[in-house]
C-alpha positions as CSV (number, residue, x, y, z in Angstrom):
1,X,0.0,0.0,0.0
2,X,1.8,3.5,-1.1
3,X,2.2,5.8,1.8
4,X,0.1,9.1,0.9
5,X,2.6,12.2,1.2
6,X,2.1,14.5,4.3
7,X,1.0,18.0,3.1
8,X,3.6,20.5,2.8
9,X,3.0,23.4,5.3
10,X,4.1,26.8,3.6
11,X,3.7,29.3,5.6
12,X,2.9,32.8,3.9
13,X,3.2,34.5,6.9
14,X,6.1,37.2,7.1
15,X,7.7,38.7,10.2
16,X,9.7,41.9,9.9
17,X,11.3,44.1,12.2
18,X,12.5,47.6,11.9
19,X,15.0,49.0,14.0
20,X,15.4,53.0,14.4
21,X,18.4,54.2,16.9
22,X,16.6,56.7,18.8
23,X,17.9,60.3,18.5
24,X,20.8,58.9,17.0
25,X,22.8,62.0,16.0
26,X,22.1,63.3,19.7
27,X,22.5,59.9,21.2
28,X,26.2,59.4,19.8
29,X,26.9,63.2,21.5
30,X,26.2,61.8,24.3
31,X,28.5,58.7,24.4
32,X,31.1,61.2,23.7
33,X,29.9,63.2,26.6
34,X,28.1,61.8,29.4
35,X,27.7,65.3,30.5
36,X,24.9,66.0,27.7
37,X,22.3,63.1,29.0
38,X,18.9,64.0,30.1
39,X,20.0,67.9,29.2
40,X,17.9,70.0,26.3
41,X,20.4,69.4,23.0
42,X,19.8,70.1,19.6
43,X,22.3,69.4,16.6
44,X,21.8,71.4,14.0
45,X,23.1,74.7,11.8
46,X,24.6,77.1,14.6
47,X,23.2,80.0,13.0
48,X,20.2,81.4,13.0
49,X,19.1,80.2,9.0
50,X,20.3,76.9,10.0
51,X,17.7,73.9,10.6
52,X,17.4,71.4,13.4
53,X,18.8,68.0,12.0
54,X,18.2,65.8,15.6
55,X,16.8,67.1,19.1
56,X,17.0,65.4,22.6
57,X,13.8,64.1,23.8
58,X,14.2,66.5,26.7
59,X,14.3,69.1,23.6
60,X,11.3,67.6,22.3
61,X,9.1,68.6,25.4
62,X,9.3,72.2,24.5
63,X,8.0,71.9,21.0
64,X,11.5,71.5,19.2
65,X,11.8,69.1,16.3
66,X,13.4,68.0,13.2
67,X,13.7,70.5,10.5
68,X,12.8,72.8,12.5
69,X,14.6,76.4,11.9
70,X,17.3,77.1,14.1
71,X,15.5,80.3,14.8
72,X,12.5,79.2,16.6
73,X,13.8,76.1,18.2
74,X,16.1,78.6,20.4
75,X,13.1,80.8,20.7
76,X,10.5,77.5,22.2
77,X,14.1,75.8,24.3
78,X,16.4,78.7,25.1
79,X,18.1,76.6,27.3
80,X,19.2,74.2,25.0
81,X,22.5,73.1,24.3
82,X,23.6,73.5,20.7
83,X,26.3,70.9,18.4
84,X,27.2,71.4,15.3
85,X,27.8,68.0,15.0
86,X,30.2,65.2,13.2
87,X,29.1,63.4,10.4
88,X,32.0,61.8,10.9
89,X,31.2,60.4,14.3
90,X,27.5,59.9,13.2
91,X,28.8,57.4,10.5
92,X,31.6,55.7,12.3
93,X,28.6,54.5,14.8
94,X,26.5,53.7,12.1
95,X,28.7,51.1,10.9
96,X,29.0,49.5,14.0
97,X,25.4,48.7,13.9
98,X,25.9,47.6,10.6
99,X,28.3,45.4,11.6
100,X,26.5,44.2,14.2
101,X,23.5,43.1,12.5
102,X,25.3,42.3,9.4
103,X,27.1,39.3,12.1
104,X,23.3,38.7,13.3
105,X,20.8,38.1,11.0
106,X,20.5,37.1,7.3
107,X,19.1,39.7,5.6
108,X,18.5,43.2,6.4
109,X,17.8,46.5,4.7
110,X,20.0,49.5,5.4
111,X,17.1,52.5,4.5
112,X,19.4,55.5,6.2
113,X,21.8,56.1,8.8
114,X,19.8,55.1,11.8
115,X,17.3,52.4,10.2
116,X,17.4,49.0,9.4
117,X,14.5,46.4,8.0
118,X,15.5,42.6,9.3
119,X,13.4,40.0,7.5
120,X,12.9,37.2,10.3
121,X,10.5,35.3,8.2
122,X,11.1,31.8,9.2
123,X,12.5,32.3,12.7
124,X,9.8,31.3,14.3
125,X,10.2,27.7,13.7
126,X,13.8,27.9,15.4
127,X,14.7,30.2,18.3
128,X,11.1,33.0,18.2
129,X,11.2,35.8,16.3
130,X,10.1,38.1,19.2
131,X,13.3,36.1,21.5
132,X,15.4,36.9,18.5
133,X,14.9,40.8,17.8
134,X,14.4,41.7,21.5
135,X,18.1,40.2,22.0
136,X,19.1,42.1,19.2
137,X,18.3,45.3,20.7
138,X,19.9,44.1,23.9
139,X,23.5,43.6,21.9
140,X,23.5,46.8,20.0
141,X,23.1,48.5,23.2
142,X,25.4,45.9,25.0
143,X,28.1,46.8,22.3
144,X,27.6,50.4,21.3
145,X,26.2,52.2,23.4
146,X,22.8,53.6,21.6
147,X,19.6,53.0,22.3
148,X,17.3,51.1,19.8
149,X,13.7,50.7,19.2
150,X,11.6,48.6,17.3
151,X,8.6,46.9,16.0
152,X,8.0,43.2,14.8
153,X,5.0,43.0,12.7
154,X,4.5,41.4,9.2
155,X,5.1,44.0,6.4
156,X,7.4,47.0,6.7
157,X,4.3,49.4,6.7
158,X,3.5,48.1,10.1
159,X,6.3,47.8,11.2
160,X,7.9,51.4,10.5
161,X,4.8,52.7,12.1
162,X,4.9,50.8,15.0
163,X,8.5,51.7,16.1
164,X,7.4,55.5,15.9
165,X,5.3,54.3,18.5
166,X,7.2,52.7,20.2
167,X,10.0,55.0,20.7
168,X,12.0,56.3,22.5
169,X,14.5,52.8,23.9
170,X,10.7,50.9,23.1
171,X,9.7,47.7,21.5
172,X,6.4,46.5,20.2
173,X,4.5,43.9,18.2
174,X,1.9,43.8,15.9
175,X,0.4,40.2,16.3
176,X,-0.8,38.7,12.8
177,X,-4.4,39.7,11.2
178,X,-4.6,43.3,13.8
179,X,-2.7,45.1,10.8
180,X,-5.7,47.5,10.6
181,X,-7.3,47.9,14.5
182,X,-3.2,49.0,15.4
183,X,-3.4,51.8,12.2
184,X,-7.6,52.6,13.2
185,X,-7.0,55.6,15.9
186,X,-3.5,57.2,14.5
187,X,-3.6,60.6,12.6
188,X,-3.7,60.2,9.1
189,X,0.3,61.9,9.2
190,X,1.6,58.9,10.8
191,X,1.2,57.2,7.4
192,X,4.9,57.0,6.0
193,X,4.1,59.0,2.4
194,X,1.7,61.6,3.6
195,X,3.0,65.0,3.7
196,X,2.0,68.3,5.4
197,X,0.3,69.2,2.6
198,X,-2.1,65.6,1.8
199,X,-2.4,65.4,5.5
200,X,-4.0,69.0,5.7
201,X,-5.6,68.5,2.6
202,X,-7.4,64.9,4.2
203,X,-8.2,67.0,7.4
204,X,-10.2,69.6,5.8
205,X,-12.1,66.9,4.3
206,X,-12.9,65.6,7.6
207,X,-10.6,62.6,7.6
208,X,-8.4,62.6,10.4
209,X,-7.8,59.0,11.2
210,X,-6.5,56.1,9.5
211,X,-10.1,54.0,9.8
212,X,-11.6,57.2,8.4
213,X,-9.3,56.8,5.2
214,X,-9.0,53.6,4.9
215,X,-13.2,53.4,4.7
216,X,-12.8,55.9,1.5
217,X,-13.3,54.0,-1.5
218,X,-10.0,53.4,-3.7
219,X,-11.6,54.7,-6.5
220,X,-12.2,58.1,-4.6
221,X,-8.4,58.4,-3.5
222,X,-7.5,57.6,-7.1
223,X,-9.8,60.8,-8.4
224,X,-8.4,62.5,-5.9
225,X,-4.7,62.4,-5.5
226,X,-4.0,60.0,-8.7
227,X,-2.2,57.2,-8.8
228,X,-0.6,58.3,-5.4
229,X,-4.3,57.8,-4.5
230,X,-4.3,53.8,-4.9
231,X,-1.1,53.8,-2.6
232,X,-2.3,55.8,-0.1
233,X,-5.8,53.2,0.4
234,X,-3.1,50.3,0.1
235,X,-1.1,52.1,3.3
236,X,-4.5,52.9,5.1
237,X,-5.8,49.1,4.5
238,X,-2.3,47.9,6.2
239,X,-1.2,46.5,2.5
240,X,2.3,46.3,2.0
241,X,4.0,43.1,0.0
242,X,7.4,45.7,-0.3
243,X,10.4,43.1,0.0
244,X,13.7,44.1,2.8
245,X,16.4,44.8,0.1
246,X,19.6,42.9,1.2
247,X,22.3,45.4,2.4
248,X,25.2,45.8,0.3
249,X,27.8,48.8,0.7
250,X,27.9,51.0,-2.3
251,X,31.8,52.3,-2.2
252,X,31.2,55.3,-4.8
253,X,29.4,56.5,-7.6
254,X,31.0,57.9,-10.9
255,X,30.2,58.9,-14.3
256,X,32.7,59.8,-17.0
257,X,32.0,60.5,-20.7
258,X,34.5,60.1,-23.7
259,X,34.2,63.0,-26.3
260,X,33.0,62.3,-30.0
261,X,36.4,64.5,-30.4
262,X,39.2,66.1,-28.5
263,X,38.0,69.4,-27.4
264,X,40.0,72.3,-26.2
265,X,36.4,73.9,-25.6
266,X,36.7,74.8,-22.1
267,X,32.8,76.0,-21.6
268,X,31.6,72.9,-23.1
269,X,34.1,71.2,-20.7
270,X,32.6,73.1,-17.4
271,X,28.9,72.3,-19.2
272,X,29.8,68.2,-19.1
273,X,31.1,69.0,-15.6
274,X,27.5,70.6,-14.6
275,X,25.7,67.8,-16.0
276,X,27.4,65.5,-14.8
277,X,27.9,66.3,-10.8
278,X,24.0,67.7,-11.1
279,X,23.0,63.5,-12.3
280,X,25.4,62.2,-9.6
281,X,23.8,64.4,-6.7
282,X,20.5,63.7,-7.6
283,X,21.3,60.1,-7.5
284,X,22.6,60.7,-4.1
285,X,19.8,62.1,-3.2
286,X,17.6,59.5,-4.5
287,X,19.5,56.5,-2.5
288,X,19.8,58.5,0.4
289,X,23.3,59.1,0.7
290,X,25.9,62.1,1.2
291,X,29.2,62.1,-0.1
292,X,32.6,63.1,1.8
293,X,35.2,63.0,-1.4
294,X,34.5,64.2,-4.6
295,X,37.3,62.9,-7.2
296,X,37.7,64.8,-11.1
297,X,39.4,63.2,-14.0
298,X,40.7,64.2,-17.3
299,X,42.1,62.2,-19.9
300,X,44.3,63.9,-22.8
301,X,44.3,63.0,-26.3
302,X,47.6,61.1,-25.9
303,X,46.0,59.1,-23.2
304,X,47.6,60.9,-20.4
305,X,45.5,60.8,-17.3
306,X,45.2,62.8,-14.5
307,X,43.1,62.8,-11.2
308,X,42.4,65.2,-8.2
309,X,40.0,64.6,-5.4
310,X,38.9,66.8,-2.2
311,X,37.4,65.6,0.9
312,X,34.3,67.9,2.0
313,X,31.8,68.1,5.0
314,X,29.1,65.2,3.6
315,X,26.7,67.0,1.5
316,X,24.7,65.7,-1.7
317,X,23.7,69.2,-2.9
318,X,24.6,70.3,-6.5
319,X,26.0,73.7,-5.6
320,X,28.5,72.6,-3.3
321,X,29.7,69.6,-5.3
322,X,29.6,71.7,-8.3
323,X,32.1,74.5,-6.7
324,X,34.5,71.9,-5.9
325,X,34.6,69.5,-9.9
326,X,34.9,73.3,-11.2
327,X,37.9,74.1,-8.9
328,X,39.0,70.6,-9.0
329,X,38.8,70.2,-13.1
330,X,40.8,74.1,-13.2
331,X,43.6,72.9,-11.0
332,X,44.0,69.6,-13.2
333,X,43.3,71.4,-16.7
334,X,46.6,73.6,-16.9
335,X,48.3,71.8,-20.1
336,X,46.3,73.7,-22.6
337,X,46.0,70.2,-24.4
338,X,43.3,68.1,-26.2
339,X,41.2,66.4,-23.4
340,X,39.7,62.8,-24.8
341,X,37.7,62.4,-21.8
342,X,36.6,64.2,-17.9
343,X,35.0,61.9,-15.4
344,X,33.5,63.0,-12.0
345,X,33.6,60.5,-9.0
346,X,32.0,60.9,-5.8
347,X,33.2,58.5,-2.8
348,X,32.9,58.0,1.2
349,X,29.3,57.5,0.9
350,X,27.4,57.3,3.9
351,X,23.6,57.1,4.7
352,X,22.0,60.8,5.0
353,X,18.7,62.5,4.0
354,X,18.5,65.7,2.5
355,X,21.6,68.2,3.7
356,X,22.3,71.1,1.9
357,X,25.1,72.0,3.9
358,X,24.8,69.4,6.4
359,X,24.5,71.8,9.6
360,X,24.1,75.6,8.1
361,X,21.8,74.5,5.4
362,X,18.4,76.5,5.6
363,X,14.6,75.4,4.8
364,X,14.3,77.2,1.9
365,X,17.7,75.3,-0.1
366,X,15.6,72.2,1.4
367,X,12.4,73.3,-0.1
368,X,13.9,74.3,-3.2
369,X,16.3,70.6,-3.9
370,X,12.7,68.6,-2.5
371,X,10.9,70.6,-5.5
372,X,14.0,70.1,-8.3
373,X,13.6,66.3,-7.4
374,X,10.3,66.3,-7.6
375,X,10.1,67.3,-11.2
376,X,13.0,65.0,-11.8
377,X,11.1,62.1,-10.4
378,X,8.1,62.5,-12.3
379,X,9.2,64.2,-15.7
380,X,12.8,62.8,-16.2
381,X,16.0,64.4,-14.6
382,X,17.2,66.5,-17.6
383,X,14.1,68.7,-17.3
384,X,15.3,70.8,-14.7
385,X,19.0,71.1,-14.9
386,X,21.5,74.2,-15.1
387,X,21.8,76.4,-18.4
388,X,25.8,75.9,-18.9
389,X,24.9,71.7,-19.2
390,X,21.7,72.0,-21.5
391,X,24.4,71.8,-24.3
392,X,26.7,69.1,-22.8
393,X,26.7,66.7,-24.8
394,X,25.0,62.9,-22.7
């Protein structure tokens, strides 16, 4: 008599974590100086036009927050304590959480300097997902230093919201098939994707909370804010089916074009140079990342190549990397000959959101790089781009 095969059990269930260093730029200040815990702090642009990058939670009390002017976080804290900061130091921790994880768990996704996705899918089976991440959080801290919090739940929607919630030095879980009754009673701005202006825009309309929106039909949302529309009812109904991207370390980025002829044509020279640092920033921008080296080539017709490079203050905004290829490409262009080929080169990457000038940069450069990248994203990248490179040729 043939035995009948057991039934393969294939569990479709995911489990995913995210992990957000609380306060981190103002967390590594303190392990550098004890002295600063439980004070007001603030690290940010030192003068008055700058914008707060990361505030203490003692900060927080007073109404001070992230990207906030400098201005009027003084103003609502004048007690604070003020850092400049070190990006420096900021990444140098970083990667010691990275290293930690990276010796810890399978897979993770690096999504900035202070947040990780860790797919435990599986887990379960073995040693218990929740066992797992909660002794996670107990190493990093065991081993650096920094407070961690985090939330297990099973997409990275969930997940990202619920460590908000969690924080600050938290932990919470989302048990399967509650997706929806956790999201119910938030605002509608806790939705990861909802800016100032669609949040104001949903309050006006009366809907507030995340069961009030998630009730609107899709086809309402779609008529209303377009195809953003169908991904903002996904969010609302808890859908999410986004996969963690493994973490690999991306070294540098680069770009370098060959001539269709030698040139000696200086402006069309500084034009390629415009072009090309403007696509490399925005793809900084895009992936998150600031540079701290930017690196010029030029290659003569007789296939003589030369390189400078400059270490900077990490930044991925076009008109500081642009001042330093055009000083960069003017020292190394002093032969008068032929050039074949120019390449730009941008390396010491390191997770980072939007810094115009790291800690003086000022909300309206922010506003102003947000809106450029916005036309970029929807309309191409060469739509918006500086005169001088209109005529470079791609």
């Amino acid at each position: 008599m043939a035995a009948h095969p057991l039934p393969m059990l294939i569990s479709s269930q995911r489990h995913i974590a995210h992990m957000d260093l609380d306060a981190f730029f103002v967390s590594v200040e303190c392990l550098k100086n004890s002295r600063l815990r439980g004070k007001p702090l603030i690290v940010g642009g030192s003068s008055d036009r700058g914008v707060v990058m990361c505030c203490s939670y003692e900060a927080r009390k007073f109404g001070v927050h992230s990207a906030m002017p400098m201005r009027l976080a003084r103003r609502l804290c004048p007690d604070a304590i003020v850092i400049k900061g070190d990006m420096e130091s900021y990444s140098r921790e970083s990667g010691l959480v990275t290293e930690i994880i990276t010796d810890t768990v399978p897979l993770f996704e690096k999504s900035s300097i202070d947040e990780f996705y860790i797919d435990l899918s599986g887990m379960d089976k073995y040693f218990g997902c929740s066992l797992f991440i909660a002794e996670l959080k107990r190493k990093i801290f065991r081993e650096s230093g920094l407070p961690v919090s985090y939330a297990l739940a099973s997409n990275k929607l969930i997940s990202k919201v619920a460590t908000n919630e969690a924080k600050p030095d938290g932990q919470l879980e989302i048990p399967f098939g509650e997706e929806k009754s956790f999201l119910a009673p938030l605002s509608v701005g806790k939705i990861p994707g909802i800016g100032k202006q669609t949040a104001m825009l949903l309050i006006r309309m009366g809907v507030e909370t995340v069961r009030v929106l998630s009730d609107i039909p899709r086809e309402m949302l779609e008529n209303l804010l377009g195809k953003n529309g169908t991904e903002l009812w996904r969010r609302a109904n808890a859908l999410d089916d986004t996969p963690v991207l493994p973490y690999h370390e991306q070294k540098s980025l680069s770009t370098e074009n060959t001539f269709h002829s030698d040139s000696i044509d200086v402006q069309f020279m500084y034009g390629e140079l415009v072009r090309m640092t403007e696509a490399l920033a925005f793809s900084l921008r895009q992936e998150n990342k600031l540079t701290g080296c930017v690196m010029v080539k030029v290659r003569y017709a007789n296939f003589d190549t030369e390189t400078h490079q400059r270490t900077l203050d990490y930044s991925n905004a076009d008109h500081v990397l642009l001042q330093i290829t055009r000083e960069l490409f003017d020292k190394l262009y002093n032969r008068r000959l032929r050039v074949r080929l120019i390449g730009v080169r941008f390396t010491h990457l390191v997770p980072g959101n939007y810094q115009i000038k790291l800690y003086e940069d000022t909300q309206e450069m922010i506003r102003l790089y947000q809106a450029i990248d916005s036309v970029k994203n929807r309309f191409g990248e060469k739509l918006v781009m500086r005169a001088i490179g209109v005529g470079a040729v791609a």
